[in-house]
C-alpha positions as CSV (number, residue, x, y, z in Angstrom):
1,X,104.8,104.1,83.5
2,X,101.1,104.0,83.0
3,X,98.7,101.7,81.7
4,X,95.5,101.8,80.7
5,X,92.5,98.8,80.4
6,X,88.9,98.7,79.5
7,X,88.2,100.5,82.8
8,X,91.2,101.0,84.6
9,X,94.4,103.7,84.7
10,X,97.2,102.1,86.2
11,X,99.7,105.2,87.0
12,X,102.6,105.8,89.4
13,X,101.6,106.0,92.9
14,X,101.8,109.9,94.3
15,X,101.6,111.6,97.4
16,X,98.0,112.8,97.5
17,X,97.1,109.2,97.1
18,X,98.0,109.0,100.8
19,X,94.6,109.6,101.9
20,X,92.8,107.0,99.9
21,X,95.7,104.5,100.3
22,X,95.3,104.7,104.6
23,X,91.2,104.7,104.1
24,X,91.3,101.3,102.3
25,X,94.3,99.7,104.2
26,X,92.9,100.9,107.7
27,X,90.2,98.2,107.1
28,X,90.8,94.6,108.8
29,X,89.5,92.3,106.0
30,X,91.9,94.0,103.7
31,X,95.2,94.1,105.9
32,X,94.9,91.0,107.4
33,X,95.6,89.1,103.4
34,X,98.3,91.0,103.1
35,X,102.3,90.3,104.5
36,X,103.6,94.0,105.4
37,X,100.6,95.6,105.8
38,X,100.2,96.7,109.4
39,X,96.6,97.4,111.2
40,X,95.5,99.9,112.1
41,X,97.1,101.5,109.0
42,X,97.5,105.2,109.3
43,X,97.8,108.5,107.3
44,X,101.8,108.3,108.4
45,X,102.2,104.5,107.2
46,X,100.7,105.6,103.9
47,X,102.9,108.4,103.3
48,X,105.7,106.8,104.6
49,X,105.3,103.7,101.8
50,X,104.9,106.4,99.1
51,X,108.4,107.8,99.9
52,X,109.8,104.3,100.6
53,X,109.0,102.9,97.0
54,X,110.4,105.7,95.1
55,X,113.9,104.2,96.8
56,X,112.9,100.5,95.2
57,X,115.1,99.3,92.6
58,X,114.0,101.2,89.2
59,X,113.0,97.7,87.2
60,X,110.1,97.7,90.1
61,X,107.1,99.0,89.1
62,X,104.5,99.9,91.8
63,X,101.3,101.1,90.6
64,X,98.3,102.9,91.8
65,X,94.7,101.7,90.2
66,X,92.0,104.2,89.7
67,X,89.1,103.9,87.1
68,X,89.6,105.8,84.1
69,X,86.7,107.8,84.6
70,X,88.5,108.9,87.8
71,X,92.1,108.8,87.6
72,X,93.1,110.7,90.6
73,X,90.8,108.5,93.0
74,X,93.1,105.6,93.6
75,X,91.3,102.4,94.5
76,X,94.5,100.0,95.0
77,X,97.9,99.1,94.3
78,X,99.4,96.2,91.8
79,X,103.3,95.8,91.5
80,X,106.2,93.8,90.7
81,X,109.0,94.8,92.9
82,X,112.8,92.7,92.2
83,X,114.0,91.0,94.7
84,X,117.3,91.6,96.5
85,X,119.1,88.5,96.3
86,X,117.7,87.4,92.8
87,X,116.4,88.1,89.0
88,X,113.2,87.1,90.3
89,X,110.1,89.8,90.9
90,X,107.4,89.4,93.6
91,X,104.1,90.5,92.2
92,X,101.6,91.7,94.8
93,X,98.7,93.7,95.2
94,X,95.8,94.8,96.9
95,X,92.0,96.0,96.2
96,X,89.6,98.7,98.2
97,X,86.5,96.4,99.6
98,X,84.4,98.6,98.1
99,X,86.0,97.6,94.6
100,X,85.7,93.5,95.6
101,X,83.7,91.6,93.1
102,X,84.0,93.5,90.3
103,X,86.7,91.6,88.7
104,X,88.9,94.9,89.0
105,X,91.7,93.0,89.9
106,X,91.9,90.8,87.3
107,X,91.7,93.1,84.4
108,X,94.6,95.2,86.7
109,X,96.7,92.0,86.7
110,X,96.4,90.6,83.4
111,X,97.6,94.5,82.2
112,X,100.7,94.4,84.7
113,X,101.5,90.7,84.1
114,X,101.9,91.6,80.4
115,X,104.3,94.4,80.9
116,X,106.0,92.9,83.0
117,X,106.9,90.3,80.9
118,X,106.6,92.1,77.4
119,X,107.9,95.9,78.1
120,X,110.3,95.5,81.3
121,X,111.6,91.7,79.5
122,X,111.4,90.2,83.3
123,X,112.0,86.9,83.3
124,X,110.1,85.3,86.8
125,X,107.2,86.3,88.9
126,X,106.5,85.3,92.3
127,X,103.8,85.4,94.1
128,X,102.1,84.1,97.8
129,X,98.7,83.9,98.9
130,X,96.8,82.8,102.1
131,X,93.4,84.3,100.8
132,X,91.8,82.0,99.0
133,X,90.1,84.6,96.6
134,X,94.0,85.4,96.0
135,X,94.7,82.0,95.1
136,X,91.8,81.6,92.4
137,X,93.5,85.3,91.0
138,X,96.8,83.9,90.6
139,X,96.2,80.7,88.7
140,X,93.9,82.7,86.6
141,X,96.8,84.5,85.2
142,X,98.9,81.2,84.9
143,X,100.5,80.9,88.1
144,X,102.1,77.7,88.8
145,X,102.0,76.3,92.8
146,X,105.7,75.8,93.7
147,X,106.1,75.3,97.5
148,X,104.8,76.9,100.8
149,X,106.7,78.8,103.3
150,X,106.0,80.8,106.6
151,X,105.7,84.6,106.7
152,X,104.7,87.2,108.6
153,X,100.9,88.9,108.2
154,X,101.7,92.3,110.4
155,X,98.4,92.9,110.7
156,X,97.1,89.4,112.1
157,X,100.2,90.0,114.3
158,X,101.8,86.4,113.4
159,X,102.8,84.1,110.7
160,X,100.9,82.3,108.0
161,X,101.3,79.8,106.2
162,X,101.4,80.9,102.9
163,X,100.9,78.9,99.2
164,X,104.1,79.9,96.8
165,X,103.9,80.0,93.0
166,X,105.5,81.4,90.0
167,X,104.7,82.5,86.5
168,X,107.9,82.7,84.0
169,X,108.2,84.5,80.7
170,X,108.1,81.4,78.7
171,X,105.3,80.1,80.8
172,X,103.3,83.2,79.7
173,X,104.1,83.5,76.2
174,X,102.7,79.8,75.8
175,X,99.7,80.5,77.8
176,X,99.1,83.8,75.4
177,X,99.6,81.5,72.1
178,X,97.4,78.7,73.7
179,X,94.4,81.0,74.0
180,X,94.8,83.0,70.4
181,X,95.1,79.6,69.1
């Protein structure tokens, strides 16, 4: 699968993005918002996830984002990956600091967010945050707040306390017809 956005290239993730991928994880302020991420994140724990996702189930889709004007130079990683013991999909993803600010992640989302639910027919998205700057991301795209549960943050080294929400299909579709309206 890949997409494309105004300025992004949204492509499957490959092993000479190894490099790039332990560069922006090995950096505290990015790590420490995300749950499986552990710091300091090494050349090994990047090529280790590459091989790991391949094994995912295949209605996962984990994607690398580079700009369009330099595809091979990956800059993060948006995906919806289905969870074991349900229809549901956690979406996730993560951002280079040097790439904060630049609403990157929005356009990335909005584009994987609409596959998800148009091209791969998913049904449910779940999401978690702890960042606040997370938080503002996910309502943006419509999700809804739905509980909050403990979990681990590797790289803080203990559990967080982490806001739960959800975007459906119908959800989405509504949203999409509200703002053409």
């Amino acid at each position: 699968m890949e997409l494309e956005t105004r300025r992004l290239i949204l492509r499957p993730l490959r092993d000479d993005d190894a490099p790039a991928m332990a560069r922006a994880l090995n950096n505290y302020d990015v790590a420490k918002n995300l749950s499986r991420v552990p710091f300091p994140y090494s050349l090994d724990d990047a090529h280790a996830f590459i091989a790991l996702q391949r094994s995912f189930d295949p209605r996962s889709k984990i994607c690398a984002i580079a700009f369009r004007a330099a595809p091979d130079e990956l800059i993060g990683v948006i995906a919806y990956e289905r969870k074991a013991d349900s229809d549901a999909f956690e979406f996730g993803y993560w951002l280079s600091e040097s790439c904060w600010g630049m609403r990157i992640m929005t356009e990335a989302a909005q584009a994987m967010v609409a596959h998800a639910f148009l091209a791969d027919g998913v049904d449910v998205l779940d999401s978690g945050f702890w960042n606040p700057v997370s938080g503002r991301l996910l309502c943006t795209l419509g999700f809804v707040e739905t509980h909050t549960s403990d979990c681990p943050s590797l790289a803080q080294g203990k559990t967080v306390t982490a806001t739960r929400l959800q975007l459906t299909r119908e959800m989405w579709v509504g949203q999409q017809k509200s703002r053409a309206a």
